[in-house]
C-alpha positions in Angstrom: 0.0 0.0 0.0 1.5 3.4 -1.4 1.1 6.0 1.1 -0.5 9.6 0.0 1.8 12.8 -0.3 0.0 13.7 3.0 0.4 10.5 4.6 4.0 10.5 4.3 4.6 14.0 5.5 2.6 13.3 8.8 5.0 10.0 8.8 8.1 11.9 8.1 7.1 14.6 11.1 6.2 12.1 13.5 9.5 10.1 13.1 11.5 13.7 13.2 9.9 14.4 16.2 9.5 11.6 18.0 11.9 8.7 17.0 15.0 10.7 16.0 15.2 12.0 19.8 14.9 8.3 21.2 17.3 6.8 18.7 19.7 9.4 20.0 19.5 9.1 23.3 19.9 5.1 22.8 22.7 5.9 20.6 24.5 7.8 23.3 23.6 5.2 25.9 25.2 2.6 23.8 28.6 4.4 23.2 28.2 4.8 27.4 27.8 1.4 28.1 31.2 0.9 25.5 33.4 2.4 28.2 36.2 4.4 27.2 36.6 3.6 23.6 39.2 5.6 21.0 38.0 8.6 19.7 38.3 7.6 15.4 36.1 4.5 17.2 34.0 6.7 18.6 33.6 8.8 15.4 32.7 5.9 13.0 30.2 4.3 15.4 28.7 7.9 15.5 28.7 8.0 11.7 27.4 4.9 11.3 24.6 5.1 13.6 24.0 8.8 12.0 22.8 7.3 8.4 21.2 4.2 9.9 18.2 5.4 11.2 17.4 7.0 8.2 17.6 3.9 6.0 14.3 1.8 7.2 12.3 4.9 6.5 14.0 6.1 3.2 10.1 5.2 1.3 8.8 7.4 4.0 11.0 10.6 3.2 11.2 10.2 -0.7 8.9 12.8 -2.2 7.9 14.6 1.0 10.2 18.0 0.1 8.2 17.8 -3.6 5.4 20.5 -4.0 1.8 18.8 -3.5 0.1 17.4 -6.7 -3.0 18.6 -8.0 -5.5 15.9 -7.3 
């Protein structure tokens, strides 16, 4: 099932708002629980973690920065 322009912006809002704080906060509590770990380490976990949030919802956020069409 295709989601509607609409649909997909709510979507996009609600996980920008609500899921992108909790992954962060879990993302700093795991690097926590690591212990002292070498800063480059440190960096590329970051980086990683970073883009991989994004990549389960990529159908959600394709189109929603596109003008709404004329139904």
């Amino acid at each position: 099932m295709a989601l509607s322009g609409k649909a997909r912006r709510r979507w996009a809002l609600l996980l920008l708002l609500v899921w992108l704080p909790l992954y962060i906060i879990l993302a700093i509590g795991l690097l926590a629980r690591l212990g002292e770990v070498n800063m480059v380490v440190q960096l590329l976990i970051y980086a990683f973690l970073g883009v991989a949030w994004a990549l389960p919802f990529k159908p959600v956020f394709t189109g929603v920065g596109r003008p709404p069409e004329d139904e």
